[in-house]
N, C-alpha and C positions, 0 to 999 in steps of 0.2 A: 443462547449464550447470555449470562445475565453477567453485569460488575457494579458493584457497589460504588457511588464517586466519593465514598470518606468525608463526607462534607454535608451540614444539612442545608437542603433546599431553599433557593433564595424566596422571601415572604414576598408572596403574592396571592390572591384570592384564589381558593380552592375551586375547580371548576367538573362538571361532570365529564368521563371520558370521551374527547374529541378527535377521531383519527387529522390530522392534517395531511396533503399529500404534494408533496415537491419532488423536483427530478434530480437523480443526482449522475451525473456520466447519461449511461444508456436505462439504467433500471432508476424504475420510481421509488423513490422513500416515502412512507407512511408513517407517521407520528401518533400515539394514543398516548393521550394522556391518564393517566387512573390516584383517584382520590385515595384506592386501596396500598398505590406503589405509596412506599416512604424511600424507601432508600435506595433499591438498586435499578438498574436500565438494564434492560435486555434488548436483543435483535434475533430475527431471523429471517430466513428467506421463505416467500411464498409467490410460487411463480416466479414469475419476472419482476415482482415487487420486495423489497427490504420493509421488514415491521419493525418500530423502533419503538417500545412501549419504557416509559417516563414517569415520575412522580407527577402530579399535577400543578403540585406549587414550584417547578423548577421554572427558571427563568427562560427566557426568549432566549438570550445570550450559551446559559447552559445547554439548552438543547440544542443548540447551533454544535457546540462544541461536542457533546454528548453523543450527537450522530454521525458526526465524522470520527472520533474515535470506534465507535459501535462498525461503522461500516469498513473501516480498516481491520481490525480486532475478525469480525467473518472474513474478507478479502484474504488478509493472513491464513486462517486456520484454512479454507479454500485451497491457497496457494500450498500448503505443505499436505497437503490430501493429493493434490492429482500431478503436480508437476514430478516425473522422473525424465529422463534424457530426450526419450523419444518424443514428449509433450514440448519439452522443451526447444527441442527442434523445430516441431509444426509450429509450434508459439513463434519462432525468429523467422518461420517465412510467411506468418502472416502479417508480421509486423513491416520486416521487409516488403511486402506488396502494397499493405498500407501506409507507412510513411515516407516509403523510398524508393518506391515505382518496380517496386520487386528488384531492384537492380545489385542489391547485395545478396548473394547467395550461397553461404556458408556451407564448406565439406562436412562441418560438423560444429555440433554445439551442445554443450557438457557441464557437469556438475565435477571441482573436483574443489580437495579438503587442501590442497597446499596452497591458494590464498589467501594470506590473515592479512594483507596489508593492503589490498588492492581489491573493489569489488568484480572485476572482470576483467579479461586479458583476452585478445584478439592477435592472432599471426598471420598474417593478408597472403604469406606467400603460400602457404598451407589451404588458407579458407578458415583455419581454426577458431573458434570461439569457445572460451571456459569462464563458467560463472564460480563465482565463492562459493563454498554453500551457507554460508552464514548469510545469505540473502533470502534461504529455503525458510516461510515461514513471515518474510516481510509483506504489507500489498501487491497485490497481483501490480499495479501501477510504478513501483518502486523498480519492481523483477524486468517487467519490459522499460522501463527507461536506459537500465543496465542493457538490456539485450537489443536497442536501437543504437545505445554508447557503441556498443560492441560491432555491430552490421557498419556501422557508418564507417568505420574505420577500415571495414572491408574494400573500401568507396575513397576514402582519406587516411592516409596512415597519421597523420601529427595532430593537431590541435589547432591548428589556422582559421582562421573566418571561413573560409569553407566548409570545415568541419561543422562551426559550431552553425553553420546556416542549415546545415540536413538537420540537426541535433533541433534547427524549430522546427519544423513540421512535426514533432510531439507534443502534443498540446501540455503534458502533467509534467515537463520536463522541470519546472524549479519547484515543481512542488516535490518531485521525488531526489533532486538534488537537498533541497533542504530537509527531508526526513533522513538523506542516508548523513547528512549533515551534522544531526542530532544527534542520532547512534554514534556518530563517533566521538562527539564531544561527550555523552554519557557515558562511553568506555573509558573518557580520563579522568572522568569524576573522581574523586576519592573515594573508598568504599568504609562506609561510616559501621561501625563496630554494633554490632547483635546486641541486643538492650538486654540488660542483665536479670535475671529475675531477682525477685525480693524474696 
């Protein structure tokens, strides 16, 4: 997966390619830098490790940023490859056994297209849980913060401080509140008018 950042790299001295290697979550991130990149960042998976190969004059700063977009950007395309209902499922009872001592255990848990307002919906007396699918395609981390929202509720029907006490034991929980955060503020963006040709 390569993406160009539209911007050219912050000046700093040209170096020969350096893999660097940091943890991110459970898998390591590998950094290379290359004299030959100018413009665009690419990622992939190898093994248990993420490759994140960079311009070499990009900044400390940008590749900070550079690879958390990169490892979302895979996370995503991931997530919209393997997740259908029955993934789905196994994904909410292992989350359940990892965050919430298995104690939620939903009859069911499903992808459906009639919510545009709301990222998931839980009916305790059923067992029920349904995701959006406008989530189909978000970080795997984003999808399960939704699907521990949803189990907890199994557990706590309202939104009280007990709720939101199960809601910590997920560790990514305001990181993926403030992504789903974002999408929705950029769905009220204005949508700025197609540039005209000449």
């Amino acid at each position: 997966m390569s993406v160009d950042p539209l911007h050219s790299a912050a000046r700093s001295p040209r170096s020969a390619p350096s893999p660097q290697a940091r943890s991110s979550g459970s898998n390591a991130v590998e950094v290379r830098r290359s004299t030959r990149r100018r413009r665009t960042v690419s990622a992939y998976r190898e093994g248990d490790r993420t490759v994140v190969l960079i311009p070499a004059r990009m900044s400390e700063a940008e590749e900070q940023r550079w690879v958390g977009v990169m490892l979302d950007k895979l996370a995503a395309q991931e997530n919209k490859r393997m997740l259908g209902d029955a993934e789905l499922a196994e994904r909410a009872e292992r989350l359940s056994d990892q965050y919430l001592g298995g104690r939620a255990r939903p009859a069911s848990v499903r992808w459906v297209t009639n919510q545009n307002t709301r990222w998931g919906s839980c009916t305790p007396a059923e067992g029920s849980i349904r995701l959006s699918h406008r989530l189909q395609g978000m970080p795997e981390y984003v999808v399960d913060y939704v699907l521990v929202h949803e189990l907890a509720h199994l557990l706590v029907p309202g939104h009280g401080p007990r709720f939101w006490r199960l809601l910590e034991s997920y560790p990514r929980t305001e990181r993926a509140r403030g992504y789903l955060e974002g999408v929705v503020a950029a769905d009220r963006l204005p949508h700025l008018p197609a540039a005209r040709s000449e």
